[in-house]
N, C-alpha and C positions, 0 to 999 in steps of 0.2 A: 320476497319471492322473485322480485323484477330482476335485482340485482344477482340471486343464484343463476336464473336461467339464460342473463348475460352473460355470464363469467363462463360457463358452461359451450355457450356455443365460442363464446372468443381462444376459450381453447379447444373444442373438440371439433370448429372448422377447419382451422388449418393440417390437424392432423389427417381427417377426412380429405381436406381439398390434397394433402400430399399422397394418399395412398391412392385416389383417384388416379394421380398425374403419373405416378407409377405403375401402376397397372394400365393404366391406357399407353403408355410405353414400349409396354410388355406386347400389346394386343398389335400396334399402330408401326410402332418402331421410335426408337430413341428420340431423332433428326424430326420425326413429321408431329410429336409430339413440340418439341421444342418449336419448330415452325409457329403453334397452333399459339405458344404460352409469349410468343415476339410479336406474331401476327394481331392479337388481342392487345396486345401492349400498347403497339403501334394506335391502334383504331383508338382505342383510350385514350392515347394523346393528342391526335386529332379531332377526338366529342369534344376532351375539354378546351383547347385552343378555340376549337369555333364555335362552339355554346356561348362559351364567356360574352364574346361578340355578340352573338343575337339575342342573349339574352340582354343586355345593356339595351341595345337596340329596341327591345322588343318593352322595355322598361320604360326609356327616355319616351316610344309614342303613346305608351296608357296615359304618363304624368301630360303628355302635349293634349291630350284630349281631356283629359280632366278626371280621368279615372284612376282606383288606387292599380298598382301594378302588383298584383300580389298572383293573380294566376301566372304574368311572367316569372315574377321570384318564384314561386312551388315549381313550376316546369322546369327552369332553369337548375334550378335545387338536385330534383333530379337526374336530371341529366349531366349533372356535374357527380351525382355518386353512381349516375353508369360510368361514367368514364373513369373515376377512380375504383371499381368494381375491376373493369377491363385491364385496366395496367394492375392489378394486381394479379399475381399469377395463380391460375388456379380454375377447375372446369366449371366448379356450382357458381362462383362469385362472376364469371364471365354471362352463362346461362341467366342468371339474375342481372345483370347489365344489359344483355341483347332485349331480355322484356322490356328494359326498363327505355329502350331506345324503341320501343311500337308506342308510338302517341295515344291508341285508344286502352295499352297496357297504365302507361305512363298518367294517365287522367282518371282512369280509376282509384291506381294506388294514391293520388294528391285527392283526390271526393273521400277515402279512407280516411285518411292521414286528417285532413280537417275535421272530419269529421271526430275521431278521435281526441282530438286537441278542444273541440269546440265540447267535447261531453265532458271534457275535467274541467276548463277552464272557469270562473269565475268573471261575468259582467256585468259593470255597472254602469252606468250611465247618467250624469249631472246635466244638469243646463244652468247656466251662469247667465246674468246679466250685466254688463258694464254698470256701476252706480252715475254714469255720468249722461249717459244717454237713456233715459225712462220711455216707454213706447205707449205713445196715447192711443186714440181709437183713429187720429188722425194724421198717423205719420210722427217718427222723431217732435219731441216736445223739451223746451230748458232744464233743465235739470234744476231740484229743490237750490233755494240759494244756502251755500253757508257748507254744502255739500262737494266732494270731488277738489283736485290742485288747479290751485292759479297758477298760473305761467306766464311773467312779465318780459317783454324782450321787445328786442325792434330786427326788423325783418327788409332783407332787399331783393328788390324782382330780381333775377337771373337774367333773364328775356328779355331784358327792355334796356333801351339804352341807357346808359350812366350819363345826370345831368349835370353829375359835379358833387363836389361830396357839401352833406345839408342842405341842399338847395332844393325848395319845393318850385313845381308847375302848378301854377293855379288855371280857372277856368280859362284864361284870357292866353293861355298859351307860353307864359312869361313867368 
């Protein structure tokens, strides 16, 4: 049923969006139409040039605070399909971009939109334990013996001076 009423508007929009733009031609005149389908255009490619930007921006400070950035990504989201709304030529697909560029338009339709995604979707939820750190009543406790990888090696401070290769410091400084 999804996929009829897709196929339906992907072809019965543009035919609508052409006889719109023709008829407002007729009403407006050829030239101030045309203005109207470059002027849109234009704007489109300045949402998306400068969205891109703040949207990164506005991404890079949720993760600096320690939050997921996901209301940037959905804002961003859309406002990357007003802009490609706008460079497409045509009066409803612009009209639908202009809402989509009022922020209290713009945060309804993503409260929608999750909303929607969040009533199909499927969640579940695990908690894992590492088998090598066991959690007592008292803080991190040893792990069962005989349990979890050994790992033999030898190791050199970075930070500290090099005393010469193999050579220990004992207490005595020497």
């Amino acid at each position: 049923m999804l996929r009829v009423l897709l196929g339906c508007i992907f072809v019965a929009l543009p035919l609508v969006e052409l006889a719109l733009l023709i008829k407002t031609g007729q009403l407006i005149g050829f030239w101030a139409t045309m203005g109207i389908v470059v002027g849109t255009g234009l704007l489109g490619a300045h949402v998306l040039m400068r969205q891109s930007w703040t949207t990164m921006r506005r991404m890079q400070e949720a993760v600096a605070k320690g939050q997921p950035p996901v209301a940037a990504v959905v804002d961003g989201a859309f406002l990357v399909v007003a802009g490609a709304l706008l460079i497409t030529p045509g009066l409803i697909s612009d009209a639908v971009a202009i809402l989509l560029l009022i922020p209290p338009v713009r945060q309804l339709a993503a409260r929608w939109l999750v909303y929607a995604m969040m009533r199909r979707a499927q969640v579940s939820v695990g908690v894992f334990q590492a088998a090598t750190e066991a959690r007592g009543p008292h803080g991190p406790s040893r792990p069962p013996s005989g349990e979890g990888p050994v790992i033999e090696g030898e190791f050199e401070r970075m930070d500290e001076k090099a005393t010469g290769p193999h050579r220990r410091i004992g207490s005595d400084g020497v």
